[in-house]
N, C-alpha and C positions, 0 to 999 in steps of 0.2 A: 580756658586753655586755648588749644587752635584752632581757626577754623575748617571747618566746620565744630569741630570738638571746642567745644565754652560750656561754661556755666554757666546757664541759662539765667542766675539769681545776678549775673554780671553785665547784662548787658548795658552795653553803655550809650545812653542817649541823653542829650542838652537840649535844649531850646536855647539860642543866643535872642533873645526879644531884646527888638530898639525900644527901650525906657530912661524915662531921666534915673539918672545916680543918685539915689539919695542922700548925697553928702558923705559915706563911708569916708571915700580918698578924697584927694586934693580936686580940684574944681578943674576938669579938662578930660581930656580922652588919652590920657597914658600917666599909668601911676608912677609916680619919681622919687621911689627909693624900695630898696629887697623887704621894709617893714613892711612898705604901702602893699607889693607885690603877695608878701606872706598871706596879706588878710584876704584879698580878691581873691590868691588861688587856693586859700581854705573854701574861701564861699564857694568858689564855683567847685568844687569838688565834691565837698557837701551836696551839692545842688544837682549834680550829677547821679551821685547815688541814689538821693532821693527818689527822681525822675527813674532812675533805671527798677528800681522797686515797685512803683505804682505804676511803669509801664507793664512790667513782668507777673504784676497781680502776687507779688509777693506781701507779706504782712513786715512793716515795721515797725519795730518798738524802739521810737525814739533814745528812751533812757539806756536801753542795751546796747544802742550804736554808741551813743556819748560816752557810756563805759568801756568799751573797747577803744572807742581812739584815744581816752585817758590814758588808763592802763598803756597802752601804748606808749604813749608820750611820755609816762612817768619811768617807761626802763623795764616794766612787768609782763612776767612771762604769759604768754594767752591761756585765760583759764582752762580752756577747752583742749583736753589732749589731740594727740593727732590721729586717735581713732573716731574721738569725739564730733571733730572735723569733720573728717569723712563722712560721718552717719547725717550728719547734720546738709553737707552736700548733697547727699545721693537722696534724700526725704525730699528736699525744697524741689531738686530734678524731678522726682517722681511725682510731685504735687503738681509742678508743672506742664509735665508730658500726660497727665488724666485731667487736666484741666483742658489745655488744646483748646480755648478758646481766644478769638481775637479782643485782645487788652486793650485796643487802643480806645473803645466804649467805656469810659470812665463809672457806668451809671451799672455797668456787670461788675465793675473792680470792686462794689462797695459791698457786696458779698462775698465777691469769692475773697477776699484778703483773709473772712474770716474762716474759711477751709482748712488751713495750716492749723496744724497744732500749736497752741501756745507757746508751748516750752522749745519745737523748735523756732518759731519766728523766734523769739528771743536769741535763741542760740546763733542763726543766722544774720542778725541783727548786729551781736554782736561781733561776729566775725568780718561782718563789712566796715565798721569802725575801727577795728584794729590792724585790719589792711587798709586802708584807707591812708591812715598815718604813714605806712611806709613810702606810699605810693608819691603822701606829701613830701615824704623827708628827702626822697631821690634827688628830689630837682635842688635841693643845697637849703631851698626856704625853711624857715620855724615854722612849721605847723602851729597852727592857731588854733582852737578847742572851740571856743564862742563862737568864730566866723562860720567852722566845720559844719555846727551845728543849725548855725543860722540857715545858712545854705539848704540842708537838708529837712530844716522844717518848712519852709517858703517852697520846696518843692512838692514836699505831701501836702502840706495844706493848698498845692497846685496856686501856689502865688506866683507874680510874676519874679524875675531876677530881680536883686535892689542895686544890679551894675549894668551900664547901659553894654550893648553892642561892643562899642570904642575901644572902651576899658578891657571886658573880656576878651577881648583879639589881644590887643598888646600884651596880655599878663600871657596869653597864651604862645605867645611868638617869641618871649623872653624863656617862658616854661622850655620850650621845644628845644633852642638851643642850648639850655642848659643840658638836658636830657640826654641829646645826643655823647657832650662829653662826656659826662659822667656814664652811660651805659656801654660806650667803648671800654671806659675802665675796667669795669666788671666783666666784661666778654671776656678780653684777653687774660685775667686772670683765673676764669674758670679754663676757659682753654687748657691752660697753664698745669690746672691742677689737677684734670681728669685725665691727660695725656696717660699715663699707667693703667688706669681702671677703664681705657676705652680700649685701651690694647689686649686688655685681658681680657674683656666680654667680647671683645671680636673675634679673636682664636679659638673658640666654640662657632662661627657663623660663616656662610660662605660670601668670601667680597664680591659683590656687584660691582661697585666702582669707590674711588678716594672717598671715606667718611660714608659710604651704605655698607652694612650687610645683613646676612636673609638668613633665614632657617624655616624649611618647612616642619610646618610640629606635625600636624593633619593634611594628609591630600587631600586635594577637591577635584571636581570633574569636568571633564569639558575644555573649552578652549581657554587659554589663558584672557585674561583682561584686558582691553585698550584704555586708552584715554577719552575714548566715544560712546563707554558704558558708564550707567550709575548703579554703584552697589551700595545693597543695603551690610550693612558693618556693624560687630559689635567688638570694642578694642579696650586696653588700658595702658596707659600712657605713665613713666616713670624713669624719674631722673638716675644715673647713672648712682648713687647714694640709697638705692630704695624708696623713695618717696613718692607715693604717688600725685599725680596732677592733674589727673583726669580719666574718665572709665564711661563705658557706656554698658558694663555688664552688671546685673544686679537693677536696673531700670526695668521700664515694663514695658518697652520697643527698642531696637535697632536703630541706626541713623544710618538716610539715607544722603550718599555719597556720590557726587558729580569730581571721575576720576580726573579730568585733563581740568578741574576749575575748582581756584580758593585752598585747596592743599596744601603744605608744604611739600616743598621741592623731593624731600628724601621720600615720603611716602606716597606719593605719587608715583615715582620710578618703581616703588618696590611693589606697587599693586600691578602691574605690567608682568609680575611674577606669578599672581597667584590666579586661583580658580574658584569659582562657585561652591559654596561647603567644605572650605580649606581653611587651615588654622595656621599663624604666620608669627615668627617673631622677628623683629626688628632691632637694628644698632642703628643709629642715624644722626650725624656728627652736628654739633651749631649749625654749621657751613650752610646743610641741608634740614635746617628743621628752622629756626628763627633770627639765626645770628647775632646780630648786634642789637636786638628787640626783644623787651620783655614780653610774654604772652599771660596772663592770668597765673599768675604762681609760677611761672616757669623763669628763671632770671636770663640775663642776657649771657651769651657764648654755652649754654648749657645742652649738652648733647642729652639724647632719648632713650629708653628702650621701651619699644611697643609689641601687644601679643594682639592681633587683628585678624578677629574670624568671619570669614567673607559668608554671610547668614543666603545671601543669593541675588542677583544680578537681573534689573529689572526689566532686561530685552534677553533674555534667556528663557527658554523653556524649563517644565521640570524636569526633565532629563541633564540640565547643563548643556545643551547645545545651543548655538547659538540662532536668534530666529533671522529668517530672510529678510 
């Protein structure tokens, strides 16, 4: 989701390694044509998740990823309900946050992968192949199944890329500007269609300014927040549709928050509202939450509603005041 709010089983990290090409595309440093482009930007995508997996000490099961980006590609609905989902997020989170060790030691990852319960690595496995697919389809390409896969086996098995530097810049410079159109598209049409449903959950909340508003659920104590404090938060995050996108309740720690940095704009303003042991709901329009940028499940022009309980403020006293 946003930052700091993600899911941890998503992060995303590549290695661009200068290596020769092994032949895939045509012979040069820019592929020349949308088939060429299909197949580089399945691999590197693939290659991507992989890497984001084995850096995150997550377990994958190759054949459950391959099965969800199928399913995907063939029009089929995700096995996994959308509670199934959930449970399957908030397990990988929690492995995660009791793990707390530094992944970047490859020679710890070869135990911990196997910590996760089976059934969910699979479950979660699955789920990053069938997103995956979407992710490909944005940018207008044919997703490619075989390259997908390639990609993400050549990263667990910590190979290197089979496309040089060259090539992945170009496909990615082609990628970007497709993305931008296409994700204007869908902004301004969600815009479009929550204009009723944001009007109506705002008329329960008080306006802060164009596209924020507030409601205190729980007082908290003490002086309000700056953007010079970092509070420890636990929130849930959900599209105007009831869906949610992100939670840090039901975890087994809080996240701690640096208020004036990496926020979005709307939740940042609206923490300048709250206090130490206060419980918050939010409305907070595209404008001010991601705009014209998709975030991990969240699509472009999609406004928020967040419930944000300020757990306590780490230059604060326990009393809620504030220290000298």
């Amino acid at each position: 989701m946003f930052h700091p709010f993600k899911f941890l089983l998503f992060v995303a990290v590549i290695f661009f390694t200068a290596i020769e090409s092994h032949g895939q595309i045509a012979t040069g440093n820019e592929a020349s044509s949308d088939q060429e482009y299909a197949g580089v930007f399945s691999y590197q995508l693939g290659y991507e998740e992989g890497i984001s997996c084995l850096s995150a000490g997550v377990v994958a099961v190759q054949e459950s990823v391959s099965e969800g980006f199928t399913d995907r590609a063939n029009g089929k609905v995700c096995r996994l309900s959308a509670s199934e989902q959930d449970a399957t997020i908030l397990k990988v989170n929690q492995f995660l946050q009791k793990k707390g060790s530094d992944t970047s030691d490859k020679s710890v990852l070869k135990d911990d992968l196997h910590q996760l319960p089976h059934a969910v690595g699979k479950n979660n496995s699955y789920l990053i192949g069938f997103h995956a697919f979407d992710g490909m389809k944005r940018t207008g390409f044919a997703p490619d199944t075989k390259r997908f896969m390639q990609g993400f086996t050549d990263a667990v098995n910590q190979s290197q890329p089979a496309f040089s530097v060259e090539v992945l810049a170009d496909v990615q410079r082609t990628v970007e500007s497709r993305l931008i159109v296409h994700y204007k598209k869908i902004a301004e049409r969600n815009r479009q269609s929550e204009l009723l449903s944001f009007k109506s959950k705002a008329g329960d909340l008080q306006k802060v300014e164009d596209g924020l508003y507030f409601r205190m659920i729980k007082p908290g104590t003490g002086d309000l927040l700056s953007e010079d404090d970092t509070a420890v938060i636990d929130y849930t995050a959900t599209t105007l549709d009831g869906r949610n996108v992100d939670f840090t309740f039901g975890l087994p720690r809080p996240v701690t928050v640096a208020i004036g940095e990496g926020l979005m704009k709307g939740l940042r303003r609206a923490m300048r509202l709250m206090r130490a042991g206060g419980e918050y709901e939010l409305l907070v329009a595209s404008d001010l939450a991601f705009g014209d940028l998709p975030e991990q499940g969240i699509e472009p022009g999609k406004s928020l509603s967040l419930i944000v309980s300020v757990v306590g403020i780490e230059d604060f006293d326990k009393e809620g005041k504030r220290r000298e």
